[in-house]
C-alpha positions in Angstrom: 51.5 8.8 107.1 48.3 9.7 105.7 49.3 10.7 102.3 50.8 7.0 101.7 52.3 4.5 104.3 55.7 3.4 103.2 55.7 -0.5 102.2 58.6 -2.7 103.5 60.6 0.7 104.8 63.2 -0.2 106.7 63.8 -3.4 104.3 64.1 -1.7 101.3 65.9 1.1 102.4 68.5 -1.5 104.3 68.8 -3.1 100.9 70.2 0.0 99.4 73.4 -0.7 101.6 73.5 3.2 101.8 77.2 4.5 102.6 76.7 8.6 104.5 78.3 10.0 101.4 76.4 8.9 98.6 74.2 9.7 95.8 70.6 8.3 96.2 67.9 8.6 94.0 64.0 7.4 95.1 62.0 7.3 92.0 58.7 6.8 93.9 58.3 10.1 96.5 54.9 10.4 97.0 54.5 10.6 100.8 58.0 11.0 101.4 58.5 7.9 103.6 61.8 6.4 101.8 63.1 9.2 101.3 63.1 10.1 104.7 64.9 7.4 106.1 67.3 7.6 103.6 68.0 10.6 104.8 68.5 9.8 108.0 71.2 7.0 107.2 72.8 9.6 104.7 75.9 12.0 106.2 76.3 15.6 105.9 77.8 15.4 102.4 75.3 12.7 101.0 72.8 14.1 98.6 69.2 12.4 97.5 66.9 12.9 94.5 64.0 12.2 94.1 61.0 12.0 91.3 56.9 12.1 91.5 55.0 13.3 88.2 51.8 13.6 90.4 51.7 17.7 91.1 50.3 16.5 94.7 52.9 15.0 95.9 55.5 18.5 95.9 53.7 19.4 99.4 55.5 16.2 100.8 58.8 17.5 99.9 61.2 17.4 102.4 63.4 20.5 103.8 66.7 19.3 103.8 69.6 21.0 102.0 70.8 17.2 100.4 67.3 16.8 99.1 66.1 17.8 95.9 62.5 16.7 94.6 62.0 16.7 90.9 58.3 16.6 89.2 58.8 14.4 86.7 58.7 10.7 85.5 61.3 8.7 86.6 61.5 7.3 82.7 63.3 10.5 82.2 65.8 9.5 85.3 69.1 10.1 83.7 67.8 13.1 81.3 66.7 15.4 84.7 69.9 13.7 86.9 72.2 15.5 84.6 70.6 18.4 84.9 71.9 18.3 88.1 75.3 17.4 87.1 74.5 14.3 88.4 76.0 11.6 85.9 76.7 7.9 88.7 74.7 7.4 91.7 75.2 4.7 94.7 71.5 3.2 95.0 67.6 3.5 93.2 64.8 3.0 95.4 61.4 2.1 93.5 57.6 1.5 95.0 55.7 1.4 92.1 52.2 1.1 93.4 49.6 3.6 93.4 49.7 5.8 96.7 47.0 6.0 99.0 47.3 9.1 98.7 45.8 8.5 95.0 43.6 6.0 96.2 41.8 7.8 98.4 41.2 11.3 96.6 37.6 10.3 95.0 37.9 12.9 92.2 41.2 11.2 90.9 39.3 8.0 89.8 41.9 5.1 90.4 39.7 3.4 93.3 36.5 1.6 92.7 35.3 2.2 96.0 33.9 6.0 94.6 31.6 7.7 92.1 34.0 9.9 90.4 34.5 10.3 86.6 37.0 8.5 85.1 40.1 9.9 85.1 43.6 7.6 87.2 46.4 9.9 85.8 49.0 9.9 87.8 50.5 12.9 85.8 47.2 15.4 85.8 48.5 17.1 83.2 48.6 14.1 81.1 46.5 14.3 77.8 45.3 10.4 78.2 43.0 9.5 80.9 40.8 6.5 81.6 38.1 8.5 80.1 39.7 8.5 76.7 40.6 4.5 77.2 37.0 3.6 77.9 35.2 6.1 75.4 38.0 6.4 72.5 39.7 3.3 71.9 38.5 0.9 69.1 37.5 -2.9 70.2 41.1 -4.2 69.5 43.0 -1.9 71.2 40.4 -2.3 74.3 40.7 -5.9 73.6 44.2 -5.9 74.0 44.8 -3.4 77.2 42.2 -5.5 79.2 44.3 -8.5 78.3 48.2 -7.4 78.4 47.6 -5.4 81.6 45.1 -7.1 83.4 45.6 -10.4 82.1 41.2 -11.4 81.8 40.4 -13.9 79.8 37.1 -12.5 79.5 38.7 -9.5 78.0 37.2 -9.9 74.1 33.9 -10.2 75.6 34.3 -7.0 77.9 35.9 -5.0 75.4 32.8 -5.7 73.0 30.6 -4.6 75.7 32.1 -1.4 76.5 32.0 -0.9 73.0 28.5 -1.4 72.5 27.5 0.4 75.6 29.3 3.4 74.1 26.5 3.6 71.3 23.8 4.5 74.1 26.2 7.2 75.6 29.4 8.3 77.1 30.7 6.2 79.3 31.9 9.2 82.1 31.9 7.6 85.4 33.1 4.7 87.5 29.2 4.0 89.1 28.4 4.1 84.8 31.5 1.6 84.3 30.4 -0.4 87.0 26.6 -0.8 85.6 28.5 -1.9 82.0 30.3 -4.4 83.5 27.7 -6.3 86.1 27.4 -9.4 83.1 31.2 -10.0 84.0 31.1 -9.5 88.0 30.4 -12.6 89.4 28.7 -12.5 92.8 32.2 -13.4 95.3 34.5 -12.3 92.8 33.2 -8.8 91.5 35.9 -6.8 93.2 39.0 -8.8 91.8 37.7 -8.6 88.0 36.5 -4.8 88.9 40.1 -4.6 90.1 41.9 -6.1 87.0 39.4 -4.0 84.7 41.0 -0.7 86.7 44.2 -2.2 86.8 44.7 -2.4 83.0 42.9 0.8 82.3 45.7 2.7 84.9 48.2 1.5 83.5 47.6 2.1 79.9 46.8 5.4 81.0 50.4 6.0 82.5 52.3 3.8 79.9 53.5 1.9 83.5 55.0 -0.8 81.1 56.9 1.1 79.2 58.3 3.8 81.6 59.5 0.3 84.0 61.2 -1.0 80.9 62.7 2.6 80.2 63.7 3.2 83.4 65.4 0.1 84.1 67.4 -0.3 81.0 69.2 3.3 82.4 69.9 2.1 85.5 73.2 -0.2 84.3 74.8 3.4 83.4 73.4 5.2 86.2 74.9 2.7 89.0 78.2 3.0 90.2 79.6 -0.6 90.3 78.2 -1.8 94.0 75.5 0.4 93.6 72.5 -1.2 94.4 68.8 -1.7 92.9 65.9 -1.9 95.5 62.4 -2.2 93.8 58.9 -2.7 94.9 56.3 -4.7 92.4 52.8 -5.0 93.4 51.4 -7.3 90.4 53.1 -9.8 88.5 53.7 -7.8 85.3 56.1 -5.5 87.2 57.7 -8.1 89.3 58.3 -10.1 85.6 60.3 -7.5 84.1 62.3 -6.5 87.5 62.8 -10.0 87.8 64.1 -11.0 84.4 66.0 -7.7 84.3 67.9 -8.4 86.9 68.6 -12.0 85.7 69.7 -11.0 82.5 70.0 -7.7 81.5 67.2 -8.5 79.5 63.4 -8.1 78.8 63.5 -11.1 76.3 65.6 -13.8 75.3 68.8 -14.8 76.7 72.3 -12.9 77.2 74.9 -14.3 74.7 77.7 -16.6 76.1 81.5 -16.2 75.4 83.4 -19.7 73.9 83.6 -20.8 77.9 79.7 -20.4 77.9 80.2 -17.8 80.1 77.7 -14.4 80.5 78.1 -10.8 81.0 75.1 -9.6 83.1 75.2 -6.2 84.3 73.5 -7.6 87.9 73.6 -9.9 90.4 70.9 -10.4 92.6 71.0 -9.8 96.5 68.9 -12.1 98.5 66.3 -13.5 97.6 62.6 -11.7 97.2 61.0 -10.1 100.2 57.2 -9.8 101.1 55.9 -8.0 103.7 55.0 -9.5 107.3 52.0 -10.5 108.7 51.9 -8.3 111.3 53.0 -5.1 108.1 49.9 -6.4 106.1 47.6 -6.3 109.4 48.6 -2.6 109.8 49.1 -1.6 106.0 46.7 -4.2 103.7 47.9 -2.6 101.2 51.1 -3.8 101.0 49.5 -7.5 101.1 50.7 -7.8 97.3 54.5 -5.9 97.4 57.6 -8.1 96.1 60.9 -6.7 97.2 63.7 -7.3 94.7 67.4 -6.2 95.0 70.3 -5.9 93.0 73.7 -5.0 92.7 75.8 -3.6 89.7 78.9 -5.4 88.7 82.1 -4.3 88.1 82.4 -4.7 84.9 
């Protein structure tokens, strides 16, 4: 597809366990992929929903009288679901890397391959942009975004730079970003800390963090006991919290034992994590980073 190639498809959609008649939700949309072939393992009376903030992806949408496409986060999953009168579903499906779709388009900033202004809002409505980040912030909040999100250790140094860079003008561009950053770009490795730098900056910008954390602490109501969790990391920040959450229930600290040092978890993991093929990363590189978690809720 050229508006974003589906990672692990047929894995993550088997992992759903899908049964014809159930309620699907595919958080992710953009080019539609999933949700296709969810579709096609879904019976007449099945029904799918989907979310996509980005206003681009709606011209993917799918005609099919069980699909319904909503353009919005998927933080605000259960709040739109019921909307819908939708209040249990049977299986989540997440990707939650950055489309190709959104890769590709030059004027949408998120790749580092183009001169575009700096922008990577995956919401274009959004107030926040990467502008903002890099022109706006004060040294510790840069500081800190640079480290949390894209974990440089160099990240007190760059932060300072940007900062004083920022005195001589606006920095509007990614080519101008680029030019403030060449002290920290060493020659072999300036595409890795170029793609940290964008990394941290994107997801800031979309509060990725938070709307994961948000979104998976509603799925435990949302799931019908069997339902099933099938999620999609591409960096280890992600795969952390899906991974932990899944163990425990839990972002932090451990879940309380009973007096048999027993404990109530509203998950239990299904298999162990999946990464693409060699032969998917040859056609797809993109998916060279993906980690394929799922879970089932238990009846509790």
């Amino acid at each position: 597809m050229s508006y974003h190639n589906p990672v692990l498809l047929e894995e993550t959609v088997e992992g759903l366990n899908i049964q014809p008649s159930g309620v699907y939700v595919d958080i992710t949309f953009g080019g539609g992929g999933h949700s296709q072939e969810i579709l096609n393992r879904l019976g007449p009376k099945g029904k799918l929903f989907a979310f996509d903030q980005d206003k681009d992806a709606l011209a993917n949408k799918i005609e099919d009288e069980r699909f319904t496409l909503i353009n919005e986060n998927f933080r605000f999953i259960k709040r739109f679901l019921r909307f819908y009168g939708i209040r249990k579903v049977d299986g989540i499906l997440g990707d939650f890397g950055v489309s190709s779709h959104q890769f590709d388009v030059a004027e949408r900033g998120f790749s580092t391959r183009f001169e575009s202004r700096l922008d990577m809002r995956m919401n274009q409505q959004s107030s926040l942009s990467a502008y903002e980040v890099v022109n706006n912030y004060e040294e510790k909040q840069l500081r800190d975004v640079l480290a949390q999100y894209g974990e440089l250790r160099s990240a007190p140094k760059i932060a300072r730079t940007i900062i004083s860079a920022r005195k001589e003008g606006e920095i509007a561009t990614s080519e101008r970003l680029k030019e403030v950053l060449q002290p920290f770009l060493p020659v072999g490795r300036e595409h890795k800390v170029l793609a940290q730098v964008y990394q941290a900056i994107r997801i800031e910008v979309n509060q990725e963090i938070e709307a994961l954390k948000e979104f998976l602490l509603q799925t435990e109501g949302l799931l019908n006991p069997g339902g099933r969790l099938s999620l999609i990391s591409y960096h280890s920040l992600e795969d952390r919290l899906v991974k932990r959450y899944i163990r425990s229930g839990m972002f932090e600290g451990e879940p309380e034992k009973d007096f048999y040092g027993n404990i109530s978890v509203p998950f239990q993991k299904v298999g162990k994590m999946i990464v693409p093929s060699a032969e998917e990363i040859r056609r797809n590189n993109r998916a060279r980073s993906a980690r394929l978690r799922i879970a089932e809720r238990i009846e509790q």
